[in-house]
Structure formats: C-alpha cells, structure tokens
N, C-alpha and C positions, 0 to 999 in steps of 0.2 A: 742346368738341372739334369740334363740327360746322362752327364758325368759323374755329375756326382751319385746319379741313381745308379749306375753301371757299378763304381766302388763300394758302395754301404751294399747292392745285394749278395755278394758271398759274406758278408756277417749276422745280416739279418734280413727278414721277410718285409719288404720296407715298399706299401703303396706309395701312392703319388702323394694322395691325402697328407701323411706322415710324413713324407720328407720336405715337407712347404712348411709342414707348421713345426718339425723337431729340429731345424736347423739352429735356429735359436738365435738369439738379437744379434749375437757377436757376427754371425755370418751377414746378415745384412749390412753390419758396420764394415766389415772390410770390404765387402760389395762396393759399397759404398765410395773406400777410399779407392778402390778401382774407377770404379766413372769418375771421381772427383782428378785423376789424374790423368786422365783419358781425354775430361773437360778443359783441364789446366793448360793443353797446349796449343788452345787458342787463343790464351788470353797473358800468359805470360811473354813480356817484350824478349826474351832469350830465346821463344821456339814460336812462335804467330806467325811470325815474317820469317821466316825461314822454311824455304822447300823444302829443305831436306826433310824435314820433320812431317812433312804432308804430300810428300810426291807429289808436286807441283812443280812445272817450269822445266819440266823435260829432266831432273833431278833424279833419276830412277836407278841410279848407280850408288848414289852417295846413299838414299836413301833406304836403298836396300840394305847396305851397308851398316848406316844406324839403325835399321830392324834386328838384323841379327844381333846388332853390340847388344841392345833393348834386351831380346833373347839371354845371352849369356849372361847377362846381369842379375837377370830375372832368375836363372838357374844359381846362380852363385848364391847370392843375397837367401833367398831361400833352404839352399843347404847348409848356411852358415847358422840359420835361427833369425835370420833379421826382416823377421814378415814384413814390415811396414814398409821395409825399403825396396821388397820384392813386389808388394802390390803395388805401386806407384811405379816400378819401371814397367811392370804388367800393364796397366793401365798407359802409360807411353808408346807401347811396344801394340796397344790396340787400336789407339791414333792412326798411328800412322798404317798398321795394317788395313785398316779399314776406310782410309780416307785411298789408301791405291784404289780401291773400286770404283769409287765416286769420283775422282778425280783424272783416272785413264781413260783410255779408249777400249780398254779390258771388256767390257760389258757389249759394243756396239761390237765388236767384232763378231758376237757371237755365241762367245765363252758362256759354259753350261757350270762349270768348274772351276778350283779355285788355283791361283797361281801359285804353284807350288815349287818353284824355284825362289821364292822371295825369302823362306826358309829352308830351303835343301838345295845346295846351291849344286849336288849330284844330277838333280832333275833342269831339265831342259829348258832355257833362257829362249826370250822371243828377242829379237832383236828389236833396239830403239833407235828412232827414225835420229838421222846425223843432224847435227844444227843448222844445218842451211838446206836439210829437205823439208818443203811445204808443207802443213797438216790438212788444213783445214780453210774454206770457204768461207767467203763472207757472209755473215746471218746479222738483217737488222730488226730482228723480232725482240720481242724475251725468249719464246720457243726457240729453239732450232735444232729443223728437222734438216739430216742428211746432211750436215756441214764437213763432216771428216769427208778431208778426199780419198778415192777410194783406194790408195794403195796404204791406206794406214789400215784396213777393213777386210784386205783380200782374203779369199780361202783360201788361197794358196801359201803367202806368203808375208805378213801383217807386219807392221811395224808398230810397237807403243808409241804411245805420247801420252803427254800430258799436260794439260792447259796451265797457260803466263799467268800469276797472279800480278797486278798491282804495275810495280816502278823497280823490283827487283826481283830478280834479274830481267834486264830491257829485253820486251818480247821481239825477237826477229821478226821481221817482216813473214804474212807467208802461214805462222804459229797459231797454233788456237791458244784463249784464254782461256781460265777461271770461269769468268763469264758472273752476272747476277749485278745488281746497282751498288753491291759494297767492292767492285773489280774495277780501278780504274782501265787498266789495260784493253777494257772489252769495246774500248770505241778504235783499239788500234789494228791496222790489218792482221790475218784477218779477224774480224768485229765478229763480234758473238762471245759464244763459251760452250764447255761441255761438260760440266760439273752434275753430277748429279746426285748434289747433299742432300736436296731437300724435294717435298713438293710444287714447291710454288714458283712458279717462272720468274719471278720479281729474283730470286736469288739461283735459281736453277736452270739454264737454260736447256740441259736434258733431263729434266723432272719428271718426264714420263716413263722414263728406264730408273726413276728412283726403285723402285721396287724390287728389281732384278738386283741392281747393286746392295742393296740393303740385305737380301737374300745370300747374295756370294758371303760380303763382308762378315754375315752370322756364322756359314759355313767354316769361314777361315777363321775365325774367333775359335769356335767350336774344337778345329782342330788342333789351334795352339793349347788350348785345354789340355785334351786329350794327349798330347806329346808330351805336355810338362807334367800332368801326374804317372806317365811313363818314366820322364826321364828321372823327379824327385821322387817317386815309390808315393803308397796311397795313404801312407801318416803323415807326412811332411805336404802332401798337398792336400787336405783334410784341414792341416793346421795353419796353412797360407790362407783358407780363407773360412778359418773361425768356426768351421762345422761342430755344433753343440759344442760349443766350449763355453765354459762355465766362467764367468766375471771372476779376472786377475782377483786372488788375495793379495793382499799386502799391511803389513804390518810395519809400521813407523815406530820404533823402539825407541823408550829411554831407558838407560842402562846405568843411570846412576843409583847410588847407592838405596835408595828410599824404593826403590822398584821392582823388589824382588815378585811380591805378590801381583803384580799386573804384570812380570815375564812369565809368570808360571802360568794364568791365566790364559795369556794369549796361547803358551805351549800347548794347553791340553785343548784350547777349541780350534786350534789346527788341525791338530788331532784327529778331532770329532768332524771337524770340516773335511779332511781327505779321507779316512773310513767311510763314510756317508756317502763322496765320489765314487769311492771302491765299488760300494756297494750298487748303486744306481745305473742301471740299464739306459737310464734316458741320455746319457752322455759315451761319447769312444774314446773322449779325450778329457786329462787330468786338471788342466789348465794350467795358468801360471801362476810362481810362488814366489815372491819376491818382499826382503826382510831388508828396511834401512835402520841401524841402529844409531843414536844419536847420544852423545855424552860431551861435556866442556871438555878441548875445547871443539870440539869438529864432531863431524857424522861421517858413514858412510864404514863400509864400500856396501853398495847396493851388491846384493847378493839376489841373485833370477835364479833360474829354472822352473823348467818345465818336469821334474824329476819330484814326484810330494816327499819320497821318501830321504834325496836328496836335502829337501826344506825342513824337514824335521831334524835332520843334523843340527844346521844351522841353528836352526830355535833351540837346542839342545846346547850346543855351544855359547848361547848368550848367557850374561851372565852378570847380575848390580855390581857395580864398583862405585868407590866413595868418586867423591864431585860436587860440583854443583851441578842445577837444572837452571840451562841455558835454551830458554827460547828462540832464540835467534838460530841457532841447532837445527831446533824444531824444525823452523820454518824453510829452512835450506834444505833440509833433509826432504820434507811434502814438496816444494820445488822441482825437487831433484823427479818425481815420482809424480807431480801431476803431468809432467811435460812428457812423461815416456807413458802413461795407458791414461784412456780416461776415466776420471777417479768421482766416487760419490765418496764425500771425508766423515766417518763418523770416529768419536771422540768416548772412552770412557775418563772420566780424571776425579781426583779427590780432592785436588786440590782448586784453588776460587780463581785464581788471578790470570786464567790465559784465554780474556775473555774474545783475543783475535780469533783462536780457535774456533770461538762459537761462529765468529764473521764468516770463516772459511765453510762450516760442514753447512750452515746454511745455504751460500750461494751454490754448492756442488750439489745443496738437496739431500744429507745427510743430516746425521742427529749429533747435537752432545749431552751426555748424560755424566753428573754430575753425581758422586755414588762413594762409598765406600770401600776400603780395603776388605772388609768383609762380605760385600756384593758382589768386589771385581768379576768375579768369577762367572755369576749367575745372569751380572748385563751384559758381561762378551758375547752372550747367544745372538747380540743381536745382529752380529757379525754370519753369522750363521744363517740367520733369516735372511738377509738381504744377496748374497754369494748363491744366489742360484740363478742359473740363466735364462729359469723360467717366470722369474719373480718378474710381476709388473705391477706400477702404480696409479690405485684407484683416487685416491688421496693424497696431498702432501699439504698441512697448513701450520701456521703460530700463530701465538695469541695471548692474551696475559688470562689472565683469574678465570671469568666465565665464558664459556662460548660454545656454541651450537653448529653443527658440522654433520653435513649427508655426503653419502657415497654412493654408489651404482654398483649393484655385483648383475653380470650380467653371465647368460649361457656359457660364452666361454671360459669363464673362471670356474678353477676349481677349488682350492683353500683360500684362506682368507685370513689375515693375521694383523691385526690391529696394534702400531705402538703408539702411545704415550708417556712422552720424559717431562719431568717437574713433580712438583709435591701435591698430588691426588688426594681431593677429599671426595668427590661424591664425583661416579660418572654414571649416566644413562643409557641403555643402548635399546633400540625399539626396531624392531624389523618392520619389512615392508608389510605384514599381516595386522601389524600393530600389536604384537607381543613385545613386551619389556623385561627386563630383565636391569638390576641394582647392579652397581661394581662401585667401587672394588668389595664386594661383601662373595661370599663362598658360591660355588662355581652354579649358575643358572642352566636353562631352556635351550639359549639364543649361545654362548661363550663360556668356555674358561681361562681364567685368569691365573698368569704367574706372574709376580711383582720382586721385584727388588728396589733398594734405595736408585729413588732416581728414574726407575725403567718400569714400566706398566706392558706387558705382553697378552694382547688377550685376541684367541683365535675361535672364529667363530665355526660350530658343531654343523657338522654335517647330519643332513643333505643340506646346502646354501639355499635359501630362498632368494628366487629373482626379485630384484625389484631395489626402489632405493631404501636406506638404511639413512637411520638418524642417529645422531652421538651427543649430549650434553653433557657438557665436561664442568666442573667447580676445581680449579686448583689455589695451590698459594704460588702466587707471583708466576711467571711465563713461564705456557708449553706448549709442547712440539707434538703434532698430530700425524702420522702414515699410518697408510691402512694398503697394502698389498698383497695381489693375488697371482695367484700360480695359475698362469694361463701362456700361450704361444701369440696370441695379439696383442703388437706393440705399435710406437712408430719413431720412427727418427726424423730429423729436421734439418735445416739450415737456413742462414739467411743469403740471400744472391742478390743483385744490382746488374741494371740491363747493360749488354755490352753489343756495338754495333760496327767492331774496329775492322778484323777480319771476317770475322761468322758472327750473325746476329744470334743471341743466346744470354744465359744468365749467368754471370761471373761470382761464384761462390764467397763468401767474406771471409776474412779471418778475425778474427776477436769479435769483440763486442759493437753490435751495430752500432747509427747513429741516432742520436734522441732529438726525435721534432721532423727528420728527414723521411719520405716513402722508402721502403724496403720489400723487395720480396722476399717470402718464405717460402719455402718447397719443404713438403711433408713424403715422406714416403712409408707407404703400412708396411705391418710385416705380420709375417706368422699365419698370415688368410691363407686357409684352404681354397685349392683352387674349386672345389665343390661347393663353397661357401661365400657364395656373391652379400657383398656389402656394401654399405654407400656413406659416405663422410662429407659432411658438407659445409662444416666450419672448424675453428681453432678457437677458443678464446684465453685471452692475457688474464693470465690473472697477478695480481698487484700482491705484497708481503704477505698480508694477510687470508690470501684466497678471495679477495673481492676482485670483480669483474672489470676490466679496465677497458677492452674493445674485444669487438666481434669478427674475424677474420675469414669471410668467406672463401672457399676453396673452387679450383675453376673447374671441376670436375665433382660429380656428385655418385661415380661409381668405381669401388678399385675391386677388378675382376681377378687380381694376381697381386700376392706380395710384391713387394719393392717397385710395385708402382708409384712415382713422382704425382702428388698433386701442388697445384702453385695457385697462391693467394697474395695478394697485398694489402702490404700494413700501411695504409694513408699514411702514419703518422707516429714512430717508433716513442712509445713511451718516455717518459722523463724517472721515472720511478723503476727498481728491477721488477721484472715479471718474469711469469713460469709461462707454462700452457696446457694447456683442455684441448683434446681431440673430441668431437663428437660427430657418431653418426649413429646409421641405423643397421639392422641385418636385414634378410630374404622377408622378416616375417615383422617385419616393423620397430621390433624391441629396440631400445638405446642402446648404444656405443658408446662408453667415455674410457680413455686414459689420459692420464697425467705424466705430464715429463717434469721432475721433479724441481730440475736445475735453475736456480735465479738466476735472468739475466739482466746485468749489468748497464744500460745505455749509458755512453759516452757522447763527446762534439770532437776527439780527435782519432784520429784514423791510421794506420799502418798497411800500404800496400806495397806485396813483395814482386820487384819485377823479375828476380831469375832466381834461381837454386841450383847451383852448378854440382856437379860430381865431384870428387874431392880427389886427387893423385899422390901416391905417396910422394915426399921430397918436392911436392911443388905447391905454389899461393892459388886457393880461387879466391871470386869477389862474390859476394849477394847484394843486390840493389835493389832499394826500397827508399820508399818514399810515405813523408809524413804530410798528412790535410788537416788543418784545424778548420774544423766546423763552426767553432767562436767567434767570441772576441780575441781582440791582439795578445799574446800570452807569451810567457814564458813557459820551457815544457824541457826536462831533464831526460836522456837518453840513453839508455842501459841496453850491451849486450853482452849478451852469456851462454858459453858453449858446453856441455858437461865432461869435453877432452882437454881443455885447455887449447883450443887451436887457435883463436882469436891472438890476430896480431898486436892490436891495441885497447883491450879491453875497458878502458877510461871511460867514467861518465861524461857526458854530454851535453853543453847547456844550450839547448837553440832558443830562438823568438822565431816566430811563426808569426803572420799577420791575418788579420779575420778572413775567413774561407781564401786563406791561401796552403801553399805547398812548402816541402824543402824535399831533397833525392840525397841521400846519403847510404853510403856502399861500408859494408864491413869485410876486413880480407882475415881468411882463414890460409895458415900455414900448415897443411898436413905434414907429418916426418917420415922422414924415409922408412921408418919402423912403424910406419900404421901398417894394422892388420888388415887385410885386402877383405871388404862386407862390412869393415865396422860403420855401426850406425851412430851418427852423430846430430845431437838434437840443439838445435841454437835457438834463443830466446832474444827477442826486442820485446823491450819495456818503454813505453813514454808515458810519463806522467806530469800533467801538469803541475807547475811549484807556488801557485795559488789557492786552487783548490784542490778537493781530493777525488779528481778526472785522469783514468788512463785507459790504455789500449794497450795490447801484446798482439803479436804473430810468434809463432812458433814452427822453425827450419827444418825439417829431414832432411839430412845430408847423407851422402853414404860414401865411404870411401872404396873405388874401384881399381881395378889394374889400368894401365894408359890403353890396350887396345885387347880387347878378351871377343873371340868369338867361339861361337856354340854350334859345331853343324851335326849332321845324327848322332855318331854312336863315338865321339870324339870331338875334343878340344884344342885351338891352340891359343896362346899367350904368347904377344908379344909385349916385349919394353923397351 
C-alpha cells in the first residue's frame, strides 16, 4: 500500500480511505495470483523439495542465484505486457525471498536490516560457513534457545547458514536443520532446527524470533516493490497489479454474412464503453480490449490491447461476409478467451438454437438474451452495465413463469440496476418502506424502466433506501434475474485441501471441487475501508435456483483490512452446481451480503499439476500431472491444448481409472527456436468422463524465457 500510495499521490489527492476502496476488484485478483504463487512453491513436486527454491541446506549461492533469475523474469515478462506471467514469477521471487529470513541465521545474528546483496550483488556478501564447518548444537526441545554456535553469530565476523531439510541434501554431521515435526533430519546431529516460519514450536523451533523475521522479510518485499516500479516506470507497474482497472471487454464476433446489425451494435457500445472510460475519474487506466472474430471455417486471431482507440480500429475493420454459422467456431473461439481473462459470458442472439450458449453464460453467471435485430442495439447496453469495476452483485437467480426474489442494498452501495431477460408480463417491485411500484407500466416512485425484446433494465431512483427490497416477477416460460450495485465491497474465493508435506498449509485447487468430499474455502474481502471495521461470519451455497443448500461458517468473525483470508469448511461439497452468499455485519450492525455470481460445477474426478516448467527457445519441457477418480471404475478421455501449438503429441486419450485411484501423466511441449522471449503460453487439460457427463480442467501458464537472464541495478546481462 505504501507504494502504491507514493505513485497515485502526484496525480491526485488520494487518503488511505480512497486508496483501499478505489483499487478495485482487479487489484485484489492479481494480489491474489501473487500469494497464490508465492503459496505454490510449497506444494508443487518441481520446487517443495528443492533448497534452492527456499534457502535451505546451506544452498545460499544457488539460491540467490534463482532470486535474481525470479527478478529478471519478473522485469522481462512485465515489460513485455505479459502480467500474469510477471505476477507469478513475482510471487516466486517472494518465496524465496522471504523464506531467506525465516530460514538463516540472518535474524539471530543480529541484523536490524535487510540483506541487500541477495539483489544487488555490488552490496557486500556475508560469507557462508564451508560444509564441513559446525553450526550448530544439539537442542532436544521444540524451542531452541542458543543452538547456533557462536562463530556463526559473531560481531565481528558471522558466517550464514541455513538449516537441512528432510533426506536431501544428507545433512553433515555438526549442521543445523529445518527443525519442526514435518523435518525428518531434526533428530540428526546436530538435533533441533532454526526455522522460524511460524509461531508455534511443534513446527518452529526459533518461533520466538518469528516476528523479527517476519518484520525483515515485509521490509525486503517492500523493497523489491519499490525497485520494480522504479525499474518498469509507474504505468506498467499500476498495471502489473490491476490498479482500477476496469473488467477486460471482449467481444466474440460472428462475421458471417447475416451479422451485419449485431457488428455494428457491438461497434457503437464500444464506443460508448471507452468514451465513458475517457471520461471517468475513478479509473488511470483504460483496460483491455480484446476482439475474436469467428466465421466457417475457423476464428481468430485474437486481437488484445490495452490501446481503446487501437480496438476501435479493429471493430472498424470487421466486417459480414457470406458463410455459414458454425458453432463449433463459437465455442473454440470462447475457449480461446475463457483461458486467457476471467470471463462472465453474456449472449445477445436472434436466433433459437444455440442453446449451449445458454449452459455457458449461466455457469460463468452471465445472461442470454434472446432479442431482435431491431433491439440488438438497445440489449448491448447491457454490456455496458456489467464492464465497470465498480459493479458488484446483490443478486443473481433463474426461474421459470412466477417467482418471488429479495435483495439487500446496503450503505455501501450506491446505484442499483436491476436485469431481467425473458417475456415479461407483470413485475412488482416494493421497497423496504413498503412502497410499490407496477412494471413494466410507465416509470414510478421506486424505478425506471427501459425495455427491449428480451431485456428488462430497471434502475432503481435515488436516494436508495436501506433495507431489503422485494421483486415478483409473472413471465412467459424462463427468466434470469441480476440486480447490481455500484459499490468498492466485494469478495473473492477459492477452494484449498490441507497439505502437511513440507509446510503445513492450504493447497489451493484447480477446477472444480469434489462433490460428497470436505473442502476448504478461503474467502478474502475487498474494497473495506480500513476506517470501516466489519464482520463476516458465514457464506452460504446457493443451488440453480437461489435456494439454500448449506451454511458455511467462517473462522474469523472480523476483517479489519481488505484482502484479508477468512477460511471455512464445507462438510460436504454439493452434488448439484452452486453459487455463493457472503454475509455479514458493519460497525453498526446493518447486513452485509454479496453475491458471487459463477455456478459451480462439482465433479468425483480430479486434475492435479505437479510442476510448470519455464519454456526455452529450441528446447522440450515436461508438465506432470496427475488424474484421481473420486468414483466408481470408469473410463475418462484426456485432452490437451496449448493456444501456440507447442504440444508434442496433442492426441486424445483414453484411460480407465479404478474407484478412488490415481494415473501421473506428463505432456511435453516443444518451444522453437523462434519463440519470442515473454511469450505467454496457456495450456489446457480436459478429463471427461465417457459415461457420464463428469469433467475437471487445470489450466497451465507457461511463459517462454531466455536460458539464463539476470537483472542487477541499472543493467542487464543475457546469457545463451
């Protein structure tokens, strides 16, 4: 925060207040994939067991080593445009930085300051102790007090070390360990550890200097900050981590002949969507603009930037040509485009038969609306409502004919914008005071109303009353209800599974959980003021329809700061998809609810990725991953897909899996000598089983680097 406070104040007059709640969801989400890759290299088999990756086992050469590669990657990838691939070596390059604290002698020596030779290798090196000079004393406590011997500690003259993990590399006689009951080596001489990850002795045997290290380790975080929006200038690191950036547009085109009037549509609310950016104070950055056009027989090329007036070309350049309309297009094209941002899919069409479509914007938590070439025009707005980064969801349900549906507008919202798609005969809408108001009839008290075929927009008049709100709907045959408000309190999610291999912790999931098995969920809020103490105290499932499915208590009942972690467990991962319900309270008791819009999926089979290697030009890697059927004995067909074509053998795959057993299968990608050095590359595993209709994905970020790149101050060199 203090960084980014330093950047935003020569633009504008920007409290503390303001900059917690105008960052906007996108910043928490790349936050996000920073600790998720930060968290990732304890638990992935390619860097867990491996010191270098943790300055463990006296490793402090090598390891420094892969700090600075971490570094330059991190500079590269960034200047290239390839955020995702810069957050996650950021998030690597924080690992390991901050496990040196916790894991040397750095701390007991002394040190008020942070090592600053780990990244500036001009600054002065301490020496580390030879493999065959002694560290440390035997300690057979959990604590242990005073075990470094003291020539690793001198004032004068201090040698590092670093505590033996485990069975590799075999600790010499003499060495300190790790240390904690997941170290086997801590029973070997000498016995003990000086790790100090955590609080608690059961894993820390220097846990009473957790604090000091935890303190360094923030400083040294702080300062890698600090050098890299020096080194990338303050647009390019603003947009590494999503600061007010407004939710990617994208437009999935068809370009066949019959589609003139829904290009020209989409053209002009782009239009209207980047004008409106132009205009708006609440954002410093444009966002991204990215157009797949799709015609028989193929799509593509995905067309990005970050440039609006650049995307207006592009939309300018499209153009109907005769053809067929080939779904299968479609679907490879949305592919293409779910796997690179993450996508809420809303649909306008005239035509009846692509009723996958409807499967799709559902489970993402979008609409389709089914409409005229004469409307196209008037339902694209709703492209428009949804594309701000301030928009959050009080609401999201379906429903056939009749049904009855409340919401919560609480203090911190401020507009409020109600959709409803299907064939509207009579709706109700009654405020918390118990005034009512008729729709669709001419505009009322409470809303007005703009309708088109298909699309029901009705925003509710200011000043908003607190309180909840009630909606009875009459349509003909099934509709889709949202209802959201313009507010900075959001929350993000995931689900995790405990892990107790190397570090006790929560191993984040990839796809869709499993149905019938416990799971944790970690919630993290966003957008609180830190002057605005609030308390959250459950999640609940809600099932298709917005009925209640379980109650998921949260282990913490107060979040004093955005991107605070709460963590709950779900007994019992649904059978049926579900969304979720945040609730809590504020300072002054009033409710809390948002809605996370997205259906989720439970599956019984599983995809876990053990490595993700960096990609070289002119050379093969491997990714290794492995398949769990949570079932019965099945058969299960196995798809992978890269969007560069790298994949050596891209063939599908037919395994059999036995009931809650495993298979470990590896995919090798060949980069060419003519990969461009940052490109980012996204690879897809599909299993589905060929019974029923049961599958899981994982989804790769790879990124293609140089063979050895280091970053030191005010210069580079490249080796190949």
């Amino acid at each position: 925060m203090e960084t980014l406070s330093r950047i935003m104040e020569p633009q504008h007059d920007v409290d503390n207040e303001e900059l917690y709640t105008g960052l906007g969801r996108g910043f928490w989400h790349a936050v996000g994939e920073v600790a998720s890759a930060n968290a990732a290299m304890d638990f992935l088999s390619s860097t867990c067991s491996d010191p270098v990756y943790h300055f463990d086992s006296e490793r402090v050469e090598g390891a420094t080593q892969m700090l600075r590669e971490f570094w330059g990657q991190t500079i590269l990838l960034t200047q290239a445009k390839e955020y995702q691939g810069a957050r996650r070596t950021l998030g690597q390059l924080f690992h390991s930085l901050q496990d040196f604290y916790s894991h040397s002698n750095w701390v007991e020596m002394g040190q008020q300051s942070v090592y600053l030779h780990l990244l500036h290798p001009e600054e002065p090196p301490v020496p580390v102790a030879s493999v065959d000079t002694p560290t440390c004393a035997d300690c057979y406590r959990f604590s242990c007090y005073s075990n470094l011997l003291e020539e690793m500690i001198s004032k004068t003259e201090p040698l590092l070390t670093t505590g033996y993990f485990s069975t590799y590399p075999i600790k010499p006689p003499g060495k300190c360990s790790h240390g904690g009951i997941l170290d086997s080596s801590r029973h070997q001489g000498a016995e003990g550890g000086i790790n100090k990850d955590s609080t608690s002795p059961l894993f820390s045997p220097h846990h009473y200097l957790h604090k000091e290290a935890a303190h360094l380790a923030t400083t040294a975080t702080l300062r890698v900050l600090q050098d890299l929006r020096d080194e990338v200038g303050n647009k390019s690191f603003l947009r590494l981590f999503s600061v007010q950036q407004p939710p990617a547009l994208v437009f999935v085109m068809d370009t066949t002949g019959s589609m003139f009037e829904e290009i020209t549509a989409a053209r002009l609310r782009a239009l209207s969507i980047i004008q409106a950016r132009e205009k708006s104070q609440r954002t410093s950055l444009p966002g991204t603009f990215i157009l797949v056009p799709f015609h028989d027989p193929g799509f593509g090329p995905v067309m990005e930037t970050d440039d609006p007036h650049q995307f207006m070309q592009y939309m300018e350049d499209l153009t109907a040509l005769g053809g067929g309309d080939e779904p299968e297009m479609c679907l490879s094209a949305l592919q293409t485009i779910i796997c690179r941002v993450q996508s809420r899919l809303s649909y306008w069409r005239s035509k009846q038969r692509f009723s996958l479509y409807s499967s799709l914007s559902t489970l993402s938590g979008g609409m389709t609306i089914f409409t005229t070439k004469k409307d196209i025009r008037s339902v694209s707005a709703i492209v428009e409502d949804t594309t701000i980064s301030s928009k959050v969801t009080l609401l999201h349900t379906e429903g056939e004919s009749d049904s009855s549906n409340s919401f919560r507008v609480d203090k911190a919202v401020t507009k409020v914008m109600l959709h409803i798609t299907g064939q509207l005969e009579h709706c109700e809408l009654v405020s918390p005071s118990g005034i009512k108001q008729s729709l669709p009839s001419a505009d009322g008290p409470l809303a007005m109303l703009d309708s088109s075929k298909g699309l029901y927009r009705i925003s509710l008049r200011p000043p908003l009353e607190i309180g909840i709100w009630q909606l009875t709907v009459k349509t003909t045959g099934p509709m889709t209800f949202n209802v959201l408000g313009d507010s900075s309190l959001d929350f993000l999610y995931y689900f995790a599974s405990e892990a107790n291999e190397t570090h006790p912790g929560l191993r984040k999931m990839k796809g869709s959980p499993i149905a019938g098995v416990p799971v944790f969920l970690v919630v993290a809020v966003t957008g609180l003021s830190p002057n605005e103490e609030a308390s959250f105290s459950h999640v609940t499932l809600l099932g298709p329809n917005g009925e209640s499915l379980q109650k998921v208590l949260l282990n913490s009942s107060s979040s004093h700061w955005s991107g605070e972690e709460l963590v709950g467990c779900i007994d019992s991962v649904p059978s049926v998809p579900f969304s979720m319900r945040l609730s809590g309270k504020d300072r002054r008791g009033n409710l809390l609810e948002r809605v996370s819009t997205e259906m989720i999926r439970p599956t019984h089979v599983q995809i876990q990725v053990h490595s993700a290697p960096q990609l070289l030009p002119g050379h093969s890697s491997t990714v290794l991953f492995e398949i769990l059927n949570h079932g019965p004995n099945r058969y299960f067909s196995l798809s992978t897909k890269d969007d560069h074509g790298y994949i050596s053998h891209p063939d599908q795959q037919r395994l059999f899996i036995s009931a809650m057993d495993s298979v470990k299968r590896e995919v090798e990608l060949r980069t060419p000598y003519t990969a461009q050095i940052g490109t980012a590359i996204t690879l897809t595993l599909t299993v589905q089983a060929e019974d029923i209709p049961e599958s899981n994905y994982a989804v790769v970020h790879l990124t293609v680097i140089p063979e050895v790149i280091l970053y030191f101050s005010n210069f580079s060199i490249q080796l190949t």
